[in-house]
PQR file of N, CA, C, O and H, with PARSE charges and radii, in Angstrom:
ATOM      1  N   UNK A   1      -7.709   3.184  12.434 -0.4000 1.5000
ATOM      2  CA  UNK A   1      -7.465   2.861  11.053 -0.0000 2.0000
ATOM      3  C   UNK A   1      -8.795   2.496  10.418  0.5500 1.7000
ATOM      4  O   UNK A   1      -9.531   1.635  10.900 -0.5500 1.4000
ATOM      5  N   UNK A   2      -9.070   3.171   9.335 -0.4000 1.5000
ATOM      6  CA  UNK A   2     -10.089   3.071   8.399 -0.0000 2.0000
ATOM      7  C   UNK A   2     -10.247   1.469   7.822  0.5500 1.7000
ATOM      8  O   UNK A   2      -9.161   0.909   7.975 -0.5500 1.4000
ATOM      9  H   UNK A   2      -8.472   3.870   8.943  0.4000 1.0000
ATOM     10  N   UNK A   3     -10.992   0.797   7.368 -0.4000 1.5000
ATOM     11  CA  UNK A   3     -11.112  -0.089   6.245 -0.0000 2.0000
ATOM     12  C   UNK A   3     -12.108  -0.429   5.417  0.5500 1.7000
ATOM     13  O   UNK A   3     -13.230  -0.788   5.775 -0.5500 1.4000
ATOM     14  H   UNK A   3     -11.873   1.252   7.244  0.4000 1.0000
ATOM     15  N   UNK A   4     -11.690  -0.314   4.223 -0.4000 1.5000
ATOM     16  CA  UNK A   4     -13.165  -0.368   3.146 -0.0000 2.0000
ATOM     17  C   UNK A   4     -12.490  -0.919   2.262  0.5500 1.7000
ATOM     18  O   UNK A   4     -11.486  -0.619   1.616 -0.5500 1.4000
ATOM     19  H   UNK A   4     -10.778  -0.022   3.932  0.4000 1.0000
ATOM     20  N   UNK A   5     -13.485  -2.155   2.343 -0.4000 1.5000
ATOM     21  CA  UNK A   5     -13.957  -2.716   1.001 -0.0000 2.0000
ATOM     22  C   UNK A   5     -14.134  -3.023   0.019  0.5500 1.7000
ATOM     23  O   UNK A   5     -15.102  -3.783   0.047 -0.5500 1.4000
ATOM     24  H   UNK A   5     -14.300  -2.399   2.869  0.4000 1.0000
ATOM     25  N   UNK A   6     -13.617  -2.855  -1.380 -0.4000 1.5000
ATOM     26  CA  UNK A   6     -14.133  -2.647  -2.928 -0.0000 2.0000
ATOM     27  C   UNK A   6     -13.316  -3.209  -3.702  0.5500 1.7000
ATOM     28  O   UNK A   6     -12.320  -3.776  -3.253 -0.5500 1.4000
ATOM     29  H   UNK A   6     -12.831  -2.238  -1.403  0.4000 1.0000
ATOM     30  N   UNK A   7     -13.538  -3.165  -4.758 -0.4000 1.5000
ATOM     31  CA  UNK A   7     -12.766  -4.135  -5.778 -0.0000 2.0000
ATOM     32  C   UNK A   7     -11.776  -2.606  -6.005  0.5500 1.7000
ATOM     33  O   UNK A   7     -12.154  -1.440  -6.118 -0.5500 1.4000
ATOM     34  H   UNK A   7     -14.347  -2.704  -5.122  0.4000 1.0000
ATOM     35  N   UNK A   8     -10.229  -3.275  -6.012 -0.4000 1.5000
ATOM     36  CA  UNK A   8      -9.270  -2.189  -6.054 -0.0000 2.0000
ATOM     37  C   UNK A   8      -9.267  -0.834  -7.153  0.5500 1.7000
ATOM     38  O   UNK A   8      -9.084   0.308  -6.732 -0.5500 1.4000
ATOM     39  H   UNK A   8      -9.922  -4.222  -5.921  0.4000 1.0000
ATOM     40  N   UNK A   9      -9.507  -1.151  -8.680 -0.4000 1.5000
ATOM     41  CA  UNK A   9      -9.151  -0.905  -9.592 -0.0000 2.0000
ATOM     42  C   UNK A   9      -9.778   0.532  -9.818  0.5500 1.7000
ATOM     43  O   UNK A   9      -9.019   1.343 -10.348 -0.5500 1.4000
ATOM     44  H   UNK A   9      -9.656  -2.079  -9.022  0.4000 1.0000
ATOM     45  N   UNK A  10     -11.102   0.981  -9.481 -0.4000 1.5000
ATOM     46  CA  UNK A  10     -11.906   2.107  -9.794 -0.0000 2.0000
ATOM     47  C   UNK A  10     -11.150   2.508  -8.387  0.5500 1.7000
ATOM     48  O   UNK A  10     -10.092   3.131  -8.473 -0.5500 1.4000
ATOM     49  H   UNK A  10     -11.718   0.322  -9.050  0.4000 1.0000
ATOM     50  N   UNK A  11     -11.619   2.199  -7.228 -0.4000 1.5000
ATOM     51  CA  UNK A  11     -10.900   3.002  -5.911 -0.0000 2.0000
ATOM     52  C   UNK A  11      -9.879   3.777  -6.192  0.5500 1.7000
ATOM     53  O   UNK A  11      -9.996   4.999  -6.284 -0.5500 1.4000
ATOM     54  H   UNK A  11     -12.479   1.693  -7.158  0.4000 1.0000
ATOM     55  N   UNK A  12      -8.247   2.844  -6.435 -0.4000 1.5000
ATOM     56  CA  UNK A  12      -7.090   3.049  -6.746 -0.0000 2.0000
ATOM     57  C   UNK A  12      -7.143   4.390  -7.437  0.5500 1.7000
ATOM     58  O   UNK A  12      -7.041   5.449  -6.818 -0.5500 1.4000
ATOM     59  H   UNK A  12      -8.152   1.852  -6.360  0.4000 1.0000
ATOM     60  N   UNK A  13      -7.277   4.321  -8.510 -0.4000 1.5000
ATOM     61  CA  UNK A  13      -7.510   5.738  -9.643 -0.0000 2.0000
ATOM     62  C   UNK A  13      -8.116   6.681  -9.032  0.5500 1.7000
ATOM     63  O   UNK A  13      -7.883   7.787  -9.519 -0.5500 1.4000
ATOM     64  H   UNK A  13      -7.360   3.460  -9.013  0.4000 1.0000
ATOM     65  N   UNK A  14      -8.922   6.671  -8.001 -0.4000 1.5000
ATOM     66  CA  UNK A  14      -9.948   8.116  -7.614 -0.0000 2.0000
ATOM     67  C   UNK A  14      -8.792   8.721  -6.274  0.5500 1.7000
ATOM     68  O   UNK A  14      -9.091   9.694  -5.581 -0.5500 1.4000
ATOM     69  H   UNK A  14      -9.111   5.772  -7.605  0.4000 1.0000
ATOM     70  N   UNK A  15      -7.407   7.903  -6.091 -0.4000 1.5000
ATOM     71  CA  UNK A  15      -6.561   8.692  -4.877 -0.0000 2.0000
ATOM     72  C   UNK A  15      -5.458   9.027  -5.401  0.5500 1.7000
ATOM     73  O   UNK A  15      -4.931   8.314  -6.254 -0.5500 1.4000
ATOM     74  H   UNK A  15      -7.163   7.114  -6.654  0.4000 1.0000
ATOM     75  N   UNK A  16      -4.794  10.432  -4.887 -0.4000 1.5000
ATOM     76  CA  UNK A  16      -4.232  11.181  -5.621 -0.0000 2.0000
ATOM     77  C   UNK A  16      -2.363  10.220  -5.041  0.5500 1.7000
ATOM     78  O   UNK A  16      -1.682  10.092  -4.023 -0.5500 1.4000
ATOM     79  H   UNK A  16      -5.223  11.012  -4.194  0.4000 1.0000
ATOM     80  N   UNK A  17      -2.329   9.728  -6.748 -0.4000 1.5000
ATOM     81  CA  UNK A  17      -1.219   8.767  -6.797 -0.0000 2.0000
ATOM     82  C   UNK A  17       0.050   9.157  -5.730  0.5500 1.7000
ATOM     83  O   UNK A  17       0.609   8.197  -5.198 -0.5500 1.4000
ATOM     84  H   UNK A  17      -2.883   9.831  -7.575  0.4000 1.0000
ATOM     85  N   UNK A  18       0.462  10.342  -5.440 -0.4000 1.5000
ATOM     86  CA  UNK A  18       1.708  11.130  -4.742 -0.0000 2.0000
ATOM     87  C   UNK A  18       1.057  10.123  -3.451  0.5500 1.7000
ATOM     88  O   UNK A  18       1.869   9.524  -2.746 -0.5500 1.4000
ATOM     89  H   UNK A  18       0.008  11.121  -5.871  0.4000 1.0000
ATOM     90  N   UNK A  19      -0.091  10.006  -3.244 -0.4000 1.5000
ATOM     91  CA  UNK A  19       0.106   9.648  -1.238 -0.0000 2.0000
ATOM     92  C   UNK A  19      -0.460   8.587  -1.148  0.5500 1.7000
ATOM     93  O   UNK A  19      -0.767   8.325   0.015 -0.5500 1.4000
ATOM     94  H   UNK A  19      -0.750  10.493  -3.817  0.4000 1.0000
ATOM     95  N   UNK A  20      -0.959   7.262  -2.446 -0.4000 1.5000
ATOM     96  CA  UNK A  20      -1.428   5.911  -1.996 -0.0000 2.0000
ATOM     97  C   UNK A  20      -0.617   5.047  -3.080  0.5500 1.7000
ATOM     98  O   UNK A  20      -0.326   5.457  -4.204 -0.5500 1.4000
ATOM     99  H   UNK A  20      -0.710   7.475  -3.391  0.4000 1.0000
ATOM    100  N   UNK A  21      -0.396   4.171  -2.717 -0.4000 1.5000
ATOM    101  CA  UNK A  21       0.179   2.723  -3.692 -0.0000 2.0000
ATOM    102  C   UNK A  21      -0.229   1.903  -3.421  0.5500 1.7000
ATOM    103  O   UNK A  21      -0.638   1.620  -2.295 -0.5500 1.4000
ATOM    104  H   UNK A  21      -0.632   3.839  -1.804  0.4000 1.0000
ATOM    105  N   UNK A  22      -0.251   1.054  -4.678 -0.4000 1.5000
ATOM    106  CA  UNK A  22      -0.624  -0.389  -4.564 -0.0000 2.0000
ATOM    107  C   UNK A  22       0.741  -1.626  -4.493  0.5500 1.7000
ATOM    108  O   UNK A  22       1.629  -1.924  -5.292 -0.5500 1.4000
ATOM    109  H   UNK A  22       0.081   1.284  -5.593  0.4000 1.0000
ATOM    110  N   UNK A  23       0.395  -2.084  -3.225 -0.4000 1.5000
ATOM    111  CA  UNK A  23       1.351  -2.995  -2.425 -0.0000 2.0000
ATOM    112  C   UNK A  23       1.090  -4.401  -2.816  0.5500 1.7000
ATOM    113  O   UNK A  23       2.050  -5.162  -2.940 -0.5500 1.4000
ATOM    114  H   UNK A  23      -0.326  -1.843  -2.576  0.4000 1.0000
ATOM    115  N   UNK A  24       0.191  -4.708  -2.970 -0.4000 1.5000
ATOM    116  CA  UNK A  24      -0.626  -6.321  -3.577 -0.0000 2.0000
ATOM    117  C   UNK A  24      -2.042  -6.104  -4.503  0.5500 1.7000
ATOM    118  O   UNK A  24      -2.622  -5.089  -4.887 -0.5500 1.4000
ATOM    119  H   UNK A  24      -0.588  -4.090  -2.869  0.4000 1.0000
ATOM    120  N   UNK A  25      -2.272  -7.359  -4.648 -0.4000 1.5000
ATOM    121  CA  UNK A  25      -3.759  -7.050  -5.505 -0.0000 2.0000
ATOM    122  C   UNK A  25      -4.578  -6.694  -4.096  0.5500 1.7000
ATOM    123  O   UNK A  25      -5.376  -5.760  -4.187 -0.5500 1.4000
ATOM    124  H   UNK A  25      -1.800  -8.184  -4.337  0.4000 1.0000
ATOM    125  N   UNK A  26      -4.513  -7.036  -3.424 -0.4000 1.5000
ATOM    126  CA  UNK A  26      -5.465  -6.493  -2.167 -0.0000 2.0000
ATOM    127  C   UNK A  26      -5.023  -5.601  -1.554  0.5500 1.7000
ATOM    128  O   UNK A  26      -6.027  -5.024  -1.135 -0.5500 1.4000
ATOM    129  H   UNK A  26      -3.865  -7.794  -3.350  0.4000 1.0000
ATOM    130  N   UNK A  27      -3.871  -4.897  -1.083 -0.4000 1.5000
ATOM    131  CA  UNK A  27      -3.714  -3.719  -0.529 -0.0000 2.0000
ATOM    132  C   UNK A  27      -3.827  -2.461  -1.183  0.5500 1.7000
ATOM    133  O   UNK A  27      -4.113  -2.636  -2.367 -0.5500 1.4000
ATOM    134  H   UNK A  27      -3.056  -5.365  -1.423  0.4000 1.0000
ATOM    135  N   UNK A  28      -3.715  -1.277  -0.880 -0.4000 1.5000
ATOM    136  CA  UNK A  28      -3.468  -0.120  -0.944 -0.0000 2.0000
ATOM    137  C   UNK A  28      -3.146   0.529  -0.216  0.5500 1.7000
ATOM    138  O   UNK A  28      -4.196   1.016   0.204 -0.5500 1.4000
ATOM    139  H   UNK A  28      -3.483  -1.136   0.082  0.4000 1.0000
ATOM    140  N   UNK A  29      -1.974   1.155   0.571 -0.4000 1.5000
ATOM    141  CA  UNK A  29      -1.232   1.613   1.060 -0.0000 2.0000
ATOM    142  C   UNK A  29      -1.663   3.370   1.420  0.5500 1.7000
ATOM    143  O   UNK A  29      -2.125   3.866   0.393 -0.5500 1.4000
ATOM    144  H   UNK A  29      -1.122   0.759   0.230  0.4000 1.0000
ATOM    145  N   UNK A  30      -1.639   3.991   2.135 -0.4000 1.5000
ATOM    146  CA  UNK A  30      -1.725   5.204   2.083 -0.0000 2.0000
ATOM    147  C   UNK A  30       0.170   5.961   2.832  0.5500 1.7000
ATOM    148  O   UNK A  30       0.563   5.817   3.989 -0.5500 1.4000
ATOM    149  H   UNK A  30      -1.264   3.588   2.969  0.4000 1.0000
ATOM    150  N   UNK A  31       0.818   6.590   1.855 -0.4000 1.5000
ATOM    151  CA  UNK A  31       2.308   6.330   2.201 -0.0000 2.0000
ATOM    152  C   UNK A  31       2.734   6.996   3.222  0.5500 1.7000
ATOM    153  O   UNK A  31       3.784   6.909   3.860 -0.5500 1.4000
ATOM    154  H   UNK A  31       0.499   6.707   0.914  0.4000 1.0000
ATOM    155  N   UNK A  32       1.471   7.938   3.365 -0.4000 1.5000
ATOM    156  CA  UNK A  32       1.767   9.090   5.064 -0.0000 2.0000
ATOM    157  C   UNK A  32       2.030   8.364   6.059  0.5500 1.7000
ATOM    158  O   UNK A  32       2.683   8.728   7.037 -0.5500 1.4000
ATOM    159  H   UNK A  32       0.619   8.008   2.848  0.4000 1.0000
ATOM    160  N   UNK A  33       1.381   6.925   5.828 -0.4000 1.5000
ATOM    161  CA  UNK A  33       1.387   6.582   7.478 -0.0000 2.0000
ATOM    162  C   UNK A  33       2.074   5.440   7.355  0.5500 1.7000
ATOM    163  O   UNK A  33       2.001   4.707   8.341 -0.5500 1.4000
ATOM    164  H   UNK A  33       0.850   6.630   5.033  0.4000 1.0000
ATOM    165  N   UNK A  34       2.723   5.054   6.451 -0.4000 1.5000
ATOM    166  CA  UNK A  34       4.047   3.947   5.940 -0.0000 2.0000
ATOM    167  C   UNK A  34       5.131   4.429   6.772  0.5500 1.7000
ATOM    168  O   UNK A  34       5.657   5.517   6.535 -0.5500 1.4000
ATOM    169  H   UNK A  34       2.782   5.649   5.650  0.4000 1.0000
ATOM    170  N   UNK A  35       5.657   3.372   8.142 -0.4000 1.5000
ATOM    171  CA  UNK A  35       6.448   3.631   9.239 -0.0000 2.0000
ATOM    172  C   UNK A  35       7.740   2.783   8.348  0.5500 1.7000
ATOM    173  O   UNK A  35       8.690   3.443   7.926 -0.5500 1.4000
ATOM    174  H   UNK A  35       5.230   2.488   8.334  0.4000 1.0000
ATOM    175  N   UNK A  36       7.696   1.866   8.208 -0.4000 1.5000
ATOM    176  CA  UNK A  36       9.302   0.924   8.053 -0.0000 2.0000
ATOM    177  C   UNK A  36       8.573  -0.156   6.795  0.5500 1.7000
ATOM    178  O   UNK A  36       7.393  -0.502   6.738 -0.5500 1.4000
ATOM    179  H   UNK A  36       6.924   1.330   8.551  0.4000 1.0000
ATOM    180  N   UNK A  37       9.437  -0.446   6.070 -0.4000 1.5000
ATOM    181  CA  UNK A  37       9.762  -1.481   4.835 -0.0000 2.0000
ATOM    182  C   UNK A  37      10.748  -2.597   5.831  0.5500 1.7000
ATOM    183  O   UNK A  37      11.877  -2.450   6.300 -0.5500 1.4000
ATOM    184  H   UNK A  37      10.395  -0.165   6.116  0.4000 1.0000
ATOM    185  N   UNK A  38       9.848  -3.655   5.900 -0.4000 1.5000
ATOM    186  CA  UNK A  38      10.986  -4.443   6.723 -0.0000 2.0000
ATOM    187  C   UNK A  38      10.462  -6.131   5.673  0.5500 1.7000
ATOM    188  O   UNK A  38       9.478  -6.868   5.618 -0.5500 1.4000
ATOM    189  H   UNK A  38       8.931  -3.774   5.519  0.4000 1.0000
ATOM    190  N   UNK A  39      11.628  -6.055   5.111 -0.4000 1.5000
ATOM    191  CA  UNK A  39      11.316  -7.434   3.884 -0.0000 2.0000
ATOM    192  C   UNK A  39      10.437  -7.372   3.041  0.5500 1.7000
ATOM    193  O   UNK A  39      10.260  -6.184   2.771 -0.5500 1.4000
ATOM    194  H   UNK A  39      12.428  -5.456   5.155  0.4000 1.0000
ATOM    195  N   UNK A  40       9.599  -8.193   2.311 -0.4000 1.5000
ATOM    196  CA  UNK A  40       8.444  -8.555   1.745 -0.0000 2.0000
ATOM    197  C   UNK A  40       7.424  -7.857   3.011  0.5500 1.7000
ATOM    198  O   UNK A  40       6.277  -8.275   2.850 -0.5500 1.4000
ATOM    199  H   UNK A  40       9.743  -9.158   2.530  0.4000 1.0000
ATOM    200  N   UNK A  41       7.511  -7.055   4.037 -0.4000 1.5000
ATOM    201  CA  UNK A  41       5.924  -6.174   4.361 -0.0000 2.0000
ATOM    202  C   UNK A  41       6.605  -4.881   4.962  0.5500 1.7000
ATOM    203  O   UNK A  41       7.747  -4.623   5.340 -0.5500 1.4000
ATOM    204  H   UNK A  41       8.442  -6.715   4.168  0.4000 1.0000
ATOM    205  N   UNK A  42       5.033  -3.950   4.864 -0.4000 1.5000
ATOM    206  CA  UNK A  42       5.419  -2.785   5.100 -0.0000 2.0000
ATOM    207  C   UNK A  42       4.354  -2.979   6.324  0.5500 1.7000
ATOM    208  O   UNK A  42       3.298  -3.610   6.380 -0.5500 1.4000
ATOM    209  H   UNK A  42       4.105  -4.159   4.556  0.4000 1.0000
ATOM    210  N   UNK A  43       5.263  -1.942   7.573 -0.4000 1.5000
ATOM    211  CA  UNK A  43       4.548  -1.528   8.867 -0.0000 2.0000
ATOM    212  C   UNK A  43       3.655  -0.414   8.603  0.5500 1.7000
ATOM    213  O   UNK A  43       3.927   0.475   7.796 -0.5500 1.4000
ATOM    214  H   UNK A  43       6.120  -1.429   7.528  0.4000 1.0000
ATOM    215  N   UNK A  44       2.363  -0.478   9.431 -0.4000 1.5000
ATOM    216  CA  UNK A  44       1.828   0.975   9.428 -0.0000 2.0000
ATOM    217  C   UNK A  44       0.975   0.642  10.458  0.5500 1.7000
ATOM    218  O   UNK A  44       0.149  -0.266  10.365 -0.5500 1.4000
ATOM    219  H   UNK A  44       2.143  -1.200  10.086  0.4000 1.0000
ATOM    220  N   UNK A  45       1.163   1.461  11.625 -0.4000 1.5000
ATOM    221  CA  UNK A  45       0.829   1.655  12.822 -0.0000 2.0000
ATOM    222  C   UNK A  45       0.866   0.077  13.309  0.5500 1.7000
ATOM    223  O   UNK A  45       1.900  -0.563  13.116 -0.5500 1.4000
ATOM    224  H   UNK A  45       1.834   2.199  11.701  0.4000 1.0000
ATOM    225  N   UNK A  46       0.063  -0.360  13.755 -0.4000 1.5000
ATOM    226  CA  UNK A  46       0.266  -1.785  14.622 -0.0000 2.0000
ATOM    227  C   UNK A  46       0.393  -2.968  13.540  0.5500 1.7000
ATOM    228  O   UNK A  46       0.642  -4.121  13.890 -0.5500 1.4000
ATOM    229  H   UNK A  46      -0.776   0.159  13.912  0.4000 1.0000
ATOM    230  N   UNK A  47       0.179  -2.546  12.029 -0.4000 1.5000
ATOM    231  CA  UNK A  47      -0.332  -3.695  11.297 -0.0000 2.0000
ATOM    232  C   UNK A  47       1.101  -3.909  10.225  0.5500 1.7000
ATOM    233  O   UNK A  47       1.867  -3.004   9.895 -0.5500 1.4000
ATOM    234  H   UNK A  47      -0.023  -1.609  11.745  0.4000 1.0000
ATOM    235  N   UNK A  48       1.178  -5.106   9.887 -0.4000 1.5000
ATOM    236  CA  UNK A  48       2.115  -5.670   9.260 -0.0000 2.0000
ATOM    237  C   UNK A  48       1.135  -5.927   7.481  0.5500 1.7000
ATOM    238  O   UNK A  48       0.311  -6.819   7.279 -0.5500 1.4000
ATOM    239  H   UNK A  48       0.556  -5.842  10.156  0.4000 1.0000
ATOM    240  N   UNK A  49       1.465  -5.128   6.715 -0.4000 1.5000
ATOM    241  CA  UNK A  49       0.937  -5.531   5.337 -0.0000 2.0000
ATOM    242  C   UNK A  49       1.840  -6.543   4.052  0.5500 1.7000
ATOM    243  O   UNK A  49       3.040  -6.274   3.995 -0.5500 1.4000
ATOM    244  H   UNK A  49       2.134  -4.403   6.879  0.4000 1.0000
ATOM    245  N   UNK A  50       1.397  -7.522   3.176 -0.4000 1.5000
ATOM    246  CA  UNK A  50       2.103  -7.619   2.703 -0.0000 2.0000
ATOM    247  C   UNK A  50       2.455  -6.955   1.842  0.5500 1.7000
ATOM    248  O   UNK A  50       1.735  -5.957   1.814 -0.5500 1.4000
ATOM    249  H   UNK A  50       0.422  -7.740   3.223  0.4000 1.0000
ATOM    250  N   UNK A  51       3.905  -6.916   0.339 -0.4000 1.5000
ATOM    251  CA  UNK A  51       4.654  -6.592  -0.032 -0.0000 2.0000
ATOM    252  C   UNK A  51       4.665  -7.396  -1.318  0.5500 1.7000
ATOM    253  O   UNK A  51       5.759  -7.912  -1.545 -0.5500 1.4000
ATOM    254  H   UNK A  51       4.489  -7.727   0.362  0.4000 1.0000
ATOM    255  N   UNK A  52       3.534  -7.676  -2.391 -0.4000 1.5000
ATOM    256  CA  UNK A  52       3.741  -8.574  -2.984 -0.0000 2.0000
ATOM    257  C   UNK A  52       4.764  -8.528  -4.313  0.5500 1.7000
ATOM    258  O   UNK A  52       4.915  -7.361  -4.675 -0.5500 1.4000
ATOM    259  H   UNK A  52       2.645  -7.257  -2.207  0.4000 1.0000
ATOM    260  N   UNK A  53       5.435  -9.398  -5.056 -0.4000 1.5000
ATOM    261  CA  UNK A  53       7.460  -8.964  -5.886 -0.0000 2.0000
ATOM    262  C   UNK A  53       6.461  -7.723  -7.218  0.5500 1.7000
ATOM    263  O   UNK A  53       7.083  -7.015  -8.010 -0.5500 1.4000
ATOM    264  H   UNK A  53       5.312 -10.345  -4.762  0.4000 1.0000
ATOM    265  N   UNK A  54       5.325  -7.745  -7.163 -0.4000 1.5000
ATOM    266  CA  UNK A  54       4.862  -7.131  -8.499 -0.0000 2.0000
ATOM    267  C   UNK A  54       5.014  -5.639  -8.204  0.5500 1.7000
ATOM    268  O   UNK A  54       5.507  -4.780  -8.934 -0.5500 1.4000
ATOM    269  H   UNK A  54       4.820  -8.321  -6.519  0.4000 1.0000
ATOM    270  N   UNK A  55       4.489  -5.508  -6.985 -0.4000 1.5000
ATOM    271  CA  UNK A  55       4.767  -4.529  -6.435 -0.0000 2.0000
ATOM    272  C   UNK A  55       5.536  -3.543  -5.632  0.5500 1.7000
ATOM    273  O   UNK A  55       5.265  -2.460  -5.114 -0.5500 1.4000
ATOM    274  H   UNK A  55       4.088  -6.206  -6.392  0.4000 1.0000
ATOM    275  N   UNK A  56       6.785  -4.438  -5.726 -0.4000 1.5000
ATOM    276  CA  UNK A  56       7.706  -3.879  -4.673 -0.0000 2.0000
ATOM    277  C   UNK A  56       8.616  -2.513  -5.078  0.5500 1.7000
ATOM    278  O   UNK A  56       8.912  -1.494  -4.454 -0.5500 1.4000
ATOM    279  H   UNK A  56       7.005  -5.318  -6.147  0.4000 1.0000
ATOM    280  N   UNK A  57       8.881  -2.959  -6.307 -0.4000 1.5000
ATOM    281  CA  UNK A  57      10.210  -1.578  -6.790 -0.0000 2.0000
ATOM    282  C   UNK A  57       9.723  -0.633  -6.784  0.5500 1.7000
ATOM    283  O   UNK A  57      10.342   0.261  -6.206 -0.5500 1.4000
ATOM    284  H   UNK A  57       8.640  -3.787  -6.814  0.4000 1.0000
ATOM    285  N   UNK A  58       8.366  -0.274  -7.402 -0.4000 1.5000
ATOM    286  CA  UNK A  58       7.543   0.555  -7.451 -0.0000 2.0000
ATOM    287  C   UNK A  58       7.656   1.326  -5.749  0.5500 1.7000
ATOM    288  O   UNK A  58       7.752   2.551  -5.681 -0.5500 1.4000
ATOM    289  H   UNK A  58       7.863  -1.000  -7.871  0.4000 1.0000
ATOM    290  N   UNK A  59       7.633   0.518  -4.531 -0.4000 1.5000
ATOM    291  CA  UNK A  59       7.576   0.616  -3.681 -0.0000 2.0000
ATOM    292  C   UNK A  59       8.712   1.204  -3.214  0.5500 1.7000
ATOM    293  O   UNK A  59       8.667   2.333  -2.725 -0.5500 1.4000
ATOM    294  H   UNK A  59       7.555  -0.477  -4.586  0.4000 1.0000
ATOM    295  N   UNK A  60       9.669   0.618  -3.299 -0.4000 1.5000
ATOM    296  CA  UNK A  60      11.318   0.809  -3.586 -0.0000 2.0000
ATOM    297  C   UNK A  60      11.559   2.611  -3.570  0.5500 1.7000
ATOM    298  O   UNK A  60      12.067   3.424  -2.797 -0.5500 1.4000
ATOM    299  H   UNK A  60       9.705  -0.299  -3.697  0.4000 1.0000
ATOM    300  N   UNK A  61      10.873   2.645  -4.897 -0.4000 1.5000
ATOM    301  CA  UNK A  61      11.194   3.970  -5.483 -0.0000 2.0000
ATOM    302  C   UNK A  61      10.679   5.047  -5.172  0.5500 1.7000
ATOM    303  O   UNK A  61      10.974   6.075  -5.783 -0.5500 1.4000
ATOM    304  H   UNK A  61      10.461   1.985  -5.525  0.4000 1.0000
ATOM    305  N   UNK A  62       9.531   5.032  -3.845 -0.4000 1.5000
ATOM    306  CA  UNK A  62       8.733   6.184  -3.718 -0.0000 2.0000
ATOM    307  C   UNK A  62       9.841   6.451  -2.725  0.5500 1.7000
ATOM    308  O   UNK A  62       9.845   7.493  -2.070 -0.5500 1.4000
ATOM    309  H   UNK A  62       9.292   4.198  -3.349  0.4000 1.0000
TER
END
């Protein structure tokens, strides 16, 4: 698993919306590798992310 760095907002916009979301002010999600929605976090591979309420329906709905 990759991880980088950056202030979300310019990042976010440069990935093609169909395959990343924003899960919290600090996450970004890539949804290919989004295994299970289990409560307030989403699994992806060994790691437990949170799920923050701003972001969830959005989440919901993909």
């Amino acid at each position: 698993m990759n991880l980088l760095i950056t202030t979300s907002s310019p990042f976010h916009k440069s990935l093609p919306a169909k395959d990343f979301l924003h899960v919290h002010k600090s996450f970004i999600i890539n949804l290919n590798q989004l295994q299970a929605i289990k409560g307030s976090f989403v699994q992806i591979r060994d790691k437990q992310i949170s799920v923050s309420r701003t972001y969830r329906e959005a989440l919901l709905k993909k």
